[in-house]
N, C-alpha and C positions, 0 to 999 in steps of 0.2 A: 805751698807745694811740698808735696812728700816723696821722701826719696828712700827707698829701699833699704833694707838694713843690711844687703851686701853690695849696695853701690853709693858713691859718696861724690859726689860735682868733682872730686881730681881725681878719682881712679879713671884706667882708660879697660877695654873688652880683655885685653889680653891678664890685666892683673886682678880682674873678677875672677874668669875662668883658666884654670890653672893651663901652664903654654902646654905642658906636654899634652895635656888632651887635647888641646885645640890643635896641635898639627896631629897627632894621631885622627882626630876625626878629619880635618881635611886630607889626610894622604889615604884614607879610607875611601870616600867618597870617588878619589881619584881612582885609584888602582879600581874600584867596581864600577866605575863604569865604562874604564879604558878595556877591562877583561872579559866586557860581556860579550855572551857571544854573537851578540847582533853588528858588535861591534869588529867581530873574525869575521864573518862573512861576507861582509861589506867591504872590506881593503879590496882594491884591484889586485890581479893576480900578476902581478910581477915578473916580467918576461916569458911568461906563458903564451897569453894573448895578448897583442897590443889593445883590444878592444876592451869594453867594458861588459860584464854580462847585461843579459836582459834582467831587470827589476823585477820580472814576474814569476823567475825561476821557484820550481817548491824547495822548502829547506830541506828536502831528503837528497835532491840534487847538486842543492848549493854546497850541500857536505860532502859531497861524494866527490864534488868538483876541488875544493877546496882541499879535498885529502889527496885529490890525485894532480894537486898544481905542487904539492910539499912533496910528493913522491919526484914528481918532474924534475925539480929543483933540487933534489938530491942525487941526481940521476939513476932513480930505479923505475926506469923507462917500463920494467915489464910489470910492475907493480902500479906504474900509472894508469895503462891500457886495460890490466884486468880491473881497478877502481872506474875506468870510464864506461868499461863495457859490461858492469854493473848499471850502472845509469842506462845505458841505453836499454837494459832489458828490462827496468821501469819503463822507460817511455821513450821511444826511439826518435820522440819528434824534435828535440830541443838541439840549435845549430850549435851551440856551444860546446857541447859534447864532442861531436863531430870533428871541429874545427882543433880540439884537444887533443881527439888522436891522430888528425892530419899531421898536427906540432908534432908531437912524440913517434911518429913515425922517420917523418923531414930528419928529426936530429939521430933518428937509427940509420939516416941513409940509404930509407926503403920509399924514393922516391912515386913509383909506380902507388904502393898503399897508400901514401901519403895523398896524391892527386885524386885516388878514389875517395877518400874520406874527405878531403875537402868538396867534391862536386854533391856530396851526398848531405853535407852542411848546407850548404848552398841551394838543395832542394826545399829543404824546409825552412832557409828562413822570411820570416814574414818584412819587418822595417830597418832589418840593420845593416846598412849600406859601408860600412866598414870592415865586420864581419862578411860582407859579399868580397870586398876589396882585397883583404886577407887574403880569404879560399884560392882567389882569381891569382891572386902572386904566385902560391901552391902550384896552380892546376899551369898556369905558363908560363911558369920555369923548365928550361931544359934538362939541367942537372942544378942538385943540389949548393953548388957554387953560383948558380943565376940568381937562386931566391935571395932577395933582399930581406926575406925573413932570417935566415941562418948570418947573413949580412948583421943587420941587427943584432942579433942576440952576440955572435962575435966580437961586437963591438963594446959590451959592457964587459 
């Protein structure tokens, strides 16, 4: 049996290959593929929507979405609405969008828009029976203290 002339039956992997590059190359591998951005788009959007997007969204949408749930979140509410209503002048059919400025309206207290924007989600969407459930909380709330959406988010 022949054995290598930089490995020896007692050496073990870490005293072949020198330790500092064996964690740089594993903390490498980590950080690229924790950073990609398949990997931002994908996170659920965290108190935005309780819902999950649709899987089929295009990535010009998911980013636009994605920029205007960080705006949310920040609360530059009128910087969310102009990012969403970018999206919708791509393509006005996606509920998600919708359902985005219903949110961001809800937490400006412009109840009335708020209720339009969710019934106008709820026109087009196709299988997402939670995303209907959402909207339906929006549109039959009386005031802004009824919605168990503003409940929720209150409560984190």
């Amino acid at each position: 049996m022949q054995i290598s002339r930089n490995y020896r039956s007692n050496q073990t992997f870490l005293q072949i290959v020198p330790y500092k590059q064996t964690l740089f190359l594993l903390l490498s591998l980590f950080l690229f593929t924790a950073c990609s951005p398949q990997a931002v788009l994908d996170k659920p959007a965290s108190g935005v929507l309780p819902v999950a997007d649709s899987a089929q969204l295009p990535d010009v949408i998911k980013t636009l979405i994605s920029q205007s749930d960080h705006q949310f979140l920040n609360n530059d509410f009128a910087g969310a609405l102009a990012t969403l209503e970018r999206a919708v002048r791509i393509n006005p059919r996606y509920a998600e969008v919708w359902s985005r400025m219903a949110q961001v309206y809800l937490k400006q207290g412009k109840i009335e828009q708020a209720r339009q924007h969710a019934k106008r989600s709820n026109s087009v969407i196709k299988n997402n029976d939670s995303l209907r459930k959402f909207n339906n909380e929006i549109i039959t709330s009386d005031s802004i203290e009824d919605s168990s959406v503003i409940q929720k988010e209150q409560a984190h």
